[in-house]
Each structure stands twice: as C-alpha cells, then as structure tokens.
C-alpha positions as CSV (number, residue, x, y, z in Angstrom):
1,X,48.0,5.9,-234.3
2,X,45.9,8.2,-231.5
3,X,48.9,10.9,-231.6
4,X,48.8,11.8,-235.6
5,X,45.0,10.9,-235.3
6,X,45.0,14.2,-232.4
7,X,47.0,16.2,-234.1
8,X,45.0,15.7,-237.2
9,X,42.1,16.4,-235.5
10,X,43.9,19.6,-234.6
11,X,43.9,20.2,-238.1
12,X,40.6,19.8,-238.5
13,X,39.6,22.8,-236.4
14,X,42.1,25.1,-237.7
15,X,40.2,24.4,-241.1
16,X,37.0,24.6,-239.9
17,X,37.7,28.0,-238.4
18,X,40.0,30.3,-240.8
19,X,37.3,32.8,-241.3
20,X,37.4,32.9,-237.5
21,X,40.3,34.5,-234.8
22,X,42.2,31.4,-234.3
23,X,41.5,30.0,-230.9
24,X,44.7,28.2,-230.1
25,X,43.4,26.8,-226.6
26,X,40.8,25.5,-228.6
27,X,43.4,23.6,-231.4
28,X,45.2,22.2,-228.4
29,X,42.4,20.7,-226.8
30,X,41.7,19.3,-230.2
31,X,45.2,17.4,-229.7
32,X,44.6,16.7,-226.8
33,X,47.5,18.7,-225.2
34,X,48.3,22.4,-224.1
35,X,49.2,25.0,-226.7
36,X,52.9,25.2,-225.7
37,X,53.3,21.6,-226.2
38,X,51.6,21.7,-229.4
39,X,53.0,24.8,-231.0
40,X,56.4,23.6,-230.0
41,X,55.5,20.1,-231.6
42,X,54.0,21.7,-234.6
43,X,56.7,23.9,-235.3
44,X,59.7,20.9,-234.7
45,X,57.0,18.7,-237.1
46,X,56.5,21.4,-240.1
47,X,59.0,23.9,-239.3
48,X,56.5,26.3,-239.9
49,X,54.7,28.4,-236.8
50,X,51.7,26.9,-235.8
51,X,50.8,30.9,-236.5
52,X,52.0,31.5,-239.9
53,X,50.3,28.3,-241.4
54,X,47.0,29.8,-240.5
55,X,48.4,32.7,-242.0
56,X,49.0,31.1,-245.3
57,X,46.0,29.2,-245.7
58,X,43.9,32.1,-244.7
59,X,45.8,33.8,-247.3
60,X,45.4,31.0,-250.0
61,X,42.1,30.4,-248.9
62,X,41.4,34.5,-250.1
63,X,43.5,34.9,-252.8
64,X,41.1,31.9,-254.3
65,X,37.6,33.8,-253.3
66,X,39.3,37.0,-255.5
67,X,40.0,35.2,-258.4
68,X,36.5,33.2,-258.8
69,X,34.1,35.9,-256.8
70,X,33.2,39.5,-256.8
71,X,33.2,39.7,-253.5
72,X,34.7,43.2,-251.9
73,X,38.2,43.7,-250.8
74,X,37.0,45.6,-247.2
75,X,34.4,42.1,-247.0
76,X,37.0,39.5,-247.3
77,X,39.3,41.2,-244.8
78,X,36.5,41.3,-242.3
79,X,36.0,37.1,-243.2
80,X,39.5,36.1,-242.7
81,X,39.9,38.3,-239.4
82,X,41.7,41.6,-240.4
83,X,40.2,44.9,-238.7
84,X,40.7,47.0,-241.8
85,X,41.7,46.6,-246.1
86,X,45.6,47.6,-245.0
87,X,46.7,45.3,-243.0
88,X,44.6,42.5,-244.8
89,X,46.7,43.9,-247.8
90,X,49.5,43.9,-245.9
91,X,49.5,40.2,-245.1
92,X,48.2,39.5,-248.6
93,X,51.1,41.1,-249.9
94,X,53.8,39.3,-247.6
95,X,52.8,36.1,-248.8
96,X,51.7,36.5,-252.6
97,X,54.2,39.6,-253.3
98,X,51.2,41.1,-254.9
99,X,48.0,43.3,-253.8
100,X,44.9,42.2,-253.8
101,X,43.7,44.1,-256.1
102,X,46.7,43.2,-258.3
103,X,45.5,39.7,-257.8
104,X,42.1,40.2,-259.4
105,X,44.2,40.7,-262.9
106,X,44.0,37.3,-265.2
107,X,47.1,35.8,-265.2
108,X,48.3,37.0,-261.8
109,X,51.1,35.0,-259.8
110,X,49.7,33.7,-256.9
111,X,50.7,31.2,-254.4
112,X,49.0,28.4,-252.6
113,X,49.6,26.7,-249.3
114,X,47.7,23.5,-248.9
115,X,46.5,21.6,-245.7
116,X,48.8,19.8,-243.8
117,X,47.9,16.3,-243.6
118,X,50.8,14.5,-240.6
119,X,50.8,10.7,-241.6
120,X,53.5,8.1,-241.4
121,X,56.8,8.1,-243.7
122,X,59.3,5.0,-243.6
123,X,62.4,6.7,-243.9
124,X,65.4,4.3,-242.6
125,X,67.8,6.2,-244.3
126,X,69.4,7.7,-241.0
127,X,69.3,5.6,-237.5
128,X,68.3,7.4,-234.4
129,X,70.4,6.4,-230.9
130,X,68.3,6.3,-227.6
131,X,67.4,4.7,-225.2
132,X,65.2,4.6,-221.9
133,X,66.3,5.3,-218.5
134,X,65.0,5.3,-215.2
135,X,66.0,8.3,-212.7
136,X,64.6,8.9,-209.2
137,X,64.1,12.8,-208.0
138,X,66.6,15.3,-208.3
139,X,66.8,18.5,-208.3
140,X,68.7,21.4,-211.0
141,X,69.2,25.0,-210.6
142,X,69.6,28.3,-212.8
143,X,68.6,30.8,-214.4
144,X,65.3,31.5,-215.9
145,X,63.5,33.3,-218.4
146,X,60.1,33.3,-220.3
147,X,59.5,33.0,-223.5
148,X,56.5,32.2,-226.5
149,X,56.0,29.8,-229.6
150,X,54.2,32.2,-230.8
151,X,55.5,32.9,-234.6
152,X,58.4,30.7,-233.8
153,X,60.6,33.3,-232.2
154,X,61.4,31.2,-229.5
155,X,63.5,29.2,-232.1
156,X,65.9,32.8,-232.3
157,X,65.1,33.9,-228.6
158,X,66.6,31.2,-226.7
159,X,70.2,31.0,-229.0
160,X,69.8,34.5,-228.1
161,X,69.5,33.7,-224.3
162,X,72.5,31.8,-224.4
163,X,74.7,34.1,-226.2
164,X,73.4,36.8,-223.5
165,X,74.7,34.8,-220.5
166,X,77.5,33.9,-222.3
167,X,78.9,37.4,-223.1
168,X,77.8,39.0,-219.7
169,X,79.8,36.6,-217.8
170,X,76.3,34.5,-215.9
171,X,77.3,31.6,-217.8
172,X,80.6,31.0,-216.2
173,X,79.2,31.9,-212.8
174,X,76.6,29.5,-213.1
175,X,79.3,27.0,-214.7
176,X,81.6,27.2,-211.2
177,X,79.2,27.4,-209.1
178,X,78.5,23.5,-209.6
179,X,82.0,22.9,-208.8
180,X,82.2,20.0,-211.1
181,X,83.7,19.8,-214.8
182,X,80.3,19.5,-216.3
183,X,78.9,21.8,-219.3
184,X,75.6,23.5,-218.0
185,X,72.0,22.1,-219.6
186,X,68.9,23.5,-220.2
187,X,65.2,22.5,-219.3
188,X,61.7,24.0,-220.4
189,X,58.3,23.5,-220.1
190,X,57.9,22.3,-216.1
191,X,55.5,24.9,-215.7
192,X,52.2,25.3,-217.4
193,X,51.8,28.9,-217.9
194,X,48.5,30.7,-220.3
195,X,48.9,30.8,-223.7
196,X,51.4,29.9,-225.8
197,X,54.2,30.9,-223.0
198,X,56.9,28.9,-221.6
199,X,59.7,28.3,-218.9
200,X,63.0,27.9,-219.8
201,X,65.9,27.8,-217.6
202,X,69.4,27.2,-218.7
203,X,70.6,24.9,-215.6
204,X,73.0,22.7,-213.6
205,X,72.5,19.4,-211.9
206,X,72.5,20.3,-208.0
207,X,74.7,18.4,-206.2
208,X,76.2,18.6,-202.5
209,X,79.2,20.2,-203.7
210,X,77.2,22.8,-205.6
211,X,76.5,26.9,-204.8
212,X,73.0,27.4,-205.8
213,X,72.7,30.4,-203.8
214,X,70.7,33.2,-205.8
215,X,69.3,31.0,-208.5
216,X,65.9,29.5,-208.9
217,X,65.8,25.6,-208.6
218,X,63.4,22.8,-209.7
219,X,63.0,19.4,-208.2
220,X,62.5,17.4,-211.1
221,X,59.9,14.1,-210.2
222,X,61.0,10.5,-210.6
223,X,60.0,9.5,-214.3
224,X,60.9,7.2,-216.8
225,X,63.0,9.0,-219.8
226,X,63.2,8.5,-223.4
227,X,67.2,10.1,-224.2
228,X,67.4,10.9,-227.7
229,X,71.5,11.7,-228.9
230,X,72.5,13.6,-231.5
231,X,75.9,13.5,-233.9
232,X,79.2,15.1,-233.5
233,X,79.0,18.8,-235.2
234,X,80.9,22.2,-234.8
235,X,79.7,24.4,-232.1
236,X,77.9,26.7,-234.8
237,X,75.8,24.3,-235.6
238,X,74.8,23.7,-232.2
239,X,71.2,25.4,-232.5
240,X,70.0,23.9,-235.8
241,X,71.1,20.2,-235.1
242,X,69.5,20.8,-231.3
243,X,65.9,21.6,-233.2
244,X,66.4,19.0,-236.1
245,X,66.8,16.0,-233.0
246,X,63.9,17.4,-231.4
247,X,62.0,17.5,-234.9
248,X,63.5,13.8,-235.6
249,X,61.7,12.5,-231.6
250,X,57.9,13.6,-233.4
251,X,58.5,12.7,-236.9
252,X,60.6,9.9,-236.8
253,X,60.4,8.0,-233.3
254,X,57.2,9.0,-231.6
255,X,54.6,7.4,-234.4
256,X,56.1,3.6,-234.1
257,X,57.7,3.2,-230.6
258,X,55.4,2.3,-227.8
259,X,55.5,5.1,-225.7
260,X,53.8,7.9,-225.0
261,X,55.6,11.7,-224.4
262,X,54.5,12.9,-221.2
263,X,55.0,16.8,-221.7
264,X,56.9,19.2,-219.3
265,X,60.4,18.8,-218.4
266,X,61.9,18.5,-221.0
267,X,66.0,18.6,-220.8
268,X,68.7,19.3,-223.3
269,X,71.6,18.6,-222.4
270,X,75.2,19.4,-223.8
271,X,78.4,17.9,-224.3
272,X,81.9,19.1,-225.9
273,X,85.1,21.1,-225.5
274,X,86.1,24.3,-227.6
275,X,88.0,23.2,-230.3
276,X,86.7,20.0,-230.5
277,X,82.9,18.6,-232.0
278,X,79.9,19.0,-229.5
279,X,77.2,16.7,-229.4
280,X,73.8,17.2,-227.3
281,X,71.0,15.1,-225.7
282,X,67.4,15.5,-225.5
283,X,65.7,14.1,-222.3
284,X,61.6,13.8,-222.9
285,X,59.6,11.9,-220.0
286,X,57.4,9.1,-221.5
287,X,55.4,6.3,-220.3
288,X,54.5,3.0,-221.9
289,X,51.6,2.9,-224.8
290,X,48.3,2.0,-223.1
291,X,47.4,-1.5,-224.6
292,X,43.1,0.5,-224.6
C-alpha cells in the first residue's frame, strides 16, 4: 500500500536522523505530503505528536548509550541535539523520571519507546458509515485563526477556539447571520502555510439569504468527497469523538478503500440540539486510487 509504504518511509528518516535537529520539511517530503498534513495524520494515527515521538526515542535511544558506554553526559546532549547538560537532563528527566546520572546506577528504572512501524490491522469489530459525494463550487464564510501541530496543542487549541467564540457572543453572531436553522461547521487546512502551521476557520455555508459582511470567506473548488459520520454522544464528548473519527478515516478506512485523500479543505461539520445527542461529520476530498 504506497500510503503506509510513505509514511514508513517517513519513519525511516526520523531514525536515521535523531542525533540530528529534526527536519520536519524533510520527514514530510519523505511521505510524500506537507508537514501539516502529516503531523495532523501522525498525531490522529499514534496519538502521539509527531514531536514528542522524536522526543522519546531520542531519549530511549540515550538512556541505552548511558547504560552500555562511558560516554560523557555534556557529549551525549550535544549528539541528541540539546545546547547544554540542563535541559538535556531536563527532557531526560520528563520521560524516565530519573537523571542521567541517576540512570548510570545498575538497576535503574528506565523506559523505552520503540519504533513505530504503521502496517495493516483487520479489526471489524466496529463499522464505519460513509459515503462519497459529488459537490460543485461553493463558497463558506467565518471566522479565522491560526494554529500549529506542533506538540499536539492544536488538539486543546481549537476546543479552546470554540469555547472562546462561544462565551464572547461571535458564535451566535456568526450563527444568525446565515439566517437559516443550521449549526455552524468548521474547515482547516485550505491554505498551505510554512511549517507545521495551519488555517482553521470555524464557518457557515454562504447562501443568498446569508450576511457575510465582516468575515473572511473561502470558495471551496468542485471535488469529489469522502463523508465519514460519527455516533450519537453527549455534547462533552464532542472533541474526543471528533479526533477518534478523524483517527478511524487513516487507520481504519484509508489503507483498504480505493481512494486517495487529497489534503486541504478538510470540513467538520456538526449536528444536534442542546439537550439532546450530537453527532458530527468529517468531509475529506479524495480521488480514485491510480490503477500505476
């Protein structure tokens, strides 16, 4: 399968290169994709942060050289990347809950992280509704911010967004100004910004009966979709059973179906009344598996 084979060749690099500052543009281009799309997809896959699994097996990968080499504290934090001893012990610590030092002793409790290796599972213990639909231009509006993969905080930041808008009243602007009874959505990634950054707006269809005045707004291209739907749950669990859906389209439906995701514009979209359960959607453009 070329997508596990890419992100396993992703994998590759990042162990070829611990002893090294991570180059992220450079693991991307090993799966052949941009670092937001793969540091989102990594983190859905592992639900880990593309940043602190080179954290951990730099820190395995260490703890190891201690215990079976001589080799000098101040040295092995200058190998694995750290300007000085401290905050190589401070990292050391965080993960092993020991020094370095500490971790010469015989007997010390260390830990170990080993490589990720992404493969196929056959699960078919839990079905997953979609299904693919066709949708000519259209355009949404809203409002925007910018966020980053980087460490995951984007998994915290963007509940955060919402709850922002929410309490400060923009949410219920937003929410009349489509002049419709539908919830408001959210769409990310239609922008290719440096790094590991990322758009996200939280968004209303724009339709002639909508005020869009003041807010930013997208035409979204014709594309095929692939619309993933998630199960009935309380609104608190809105956040965690968004990311597990999105975790389920990688793991789950991406490494048998024949198609491919095309990234950027991404959609979620939600569903559900207060006092009642909420469901979302999950709208990823794709195209059909080359037959090459």
């Amino acid at each position: 399968m070329e997508w596990l084979d890419n992100m396993n060749h992703a994998i590759d690099y990042i162990e070829g290169h611990l002893t090294e500052k991570m180059d992220y543009e450079k693991v991307a281009q090993a799966a052949c994709c941009s670092v937001y799309h793969f540091q989102r997809m990594f983190t859905f896959i592992t639900n880990v942060a593309l940043s602190e699994y080179v954290r951990r097996r730099k820190m395995t990968l260490a703890a190891f050289e201690l215990q079976n080499s001589n080799i000098k504290i101040l040295d092995l934090a200058l190998k694995y990347g750290y300007d000085s001893p401290e905050s190589f012990t401070r990292a050391f610590q965080l993960l092993h809950g020991i020094t370095p030092t500490a971790a010469r002793k015989l007997g010390a409790d260390i830990k170990a992280y080993p490589r990720i290796s992404f493969q196929i599972t056959i699960k078919g213990d839990s079905e997953m509704n979609y299904k693919i639909v066709q949708k000519e231009t259209f355009t949404v509006y809203g409002i925007e911010r910018i966020f980053d993969t980087k460490d995951g905080g984007h998994l915290k930041s963007i509940p955060d967004f919402w709850t922002e808008l929410m309490e400060n009243g923009d949410y219920v602007k937003l929410l009349k100004s489509a002049n419709y009874p539908i919830g408001l959505n959210s769409i990310c990634g239609y922008q290719e910004l440096e790094g590991t950054s990322f758009p996200y707006m939280i968004c209303s269809l724009k339709t002639p009966l909508s005020d869009s005045t003041g807010y930013k707004a997208i035409e979204i291209p014709a594309a095929t979709w692939a619309v993933f739907v998630n199960e009935p749950h309380d609104l608190a669990e809105t956040s965690k059973a968004m990311q597990t859906l999105n975790a389920r389209v990688y793991t789950d439906w991406l490494p048998t179906s024949n198609y491919e995701i095309i990234p950027g514009y991404e959609f979620e979209i939600y569903y559900g009344i207060p006092g009642q359960k909420f469901y979302e959607e999950s709208w990823i453009r794709v195209v059909p598996k080359s037959n090459n």
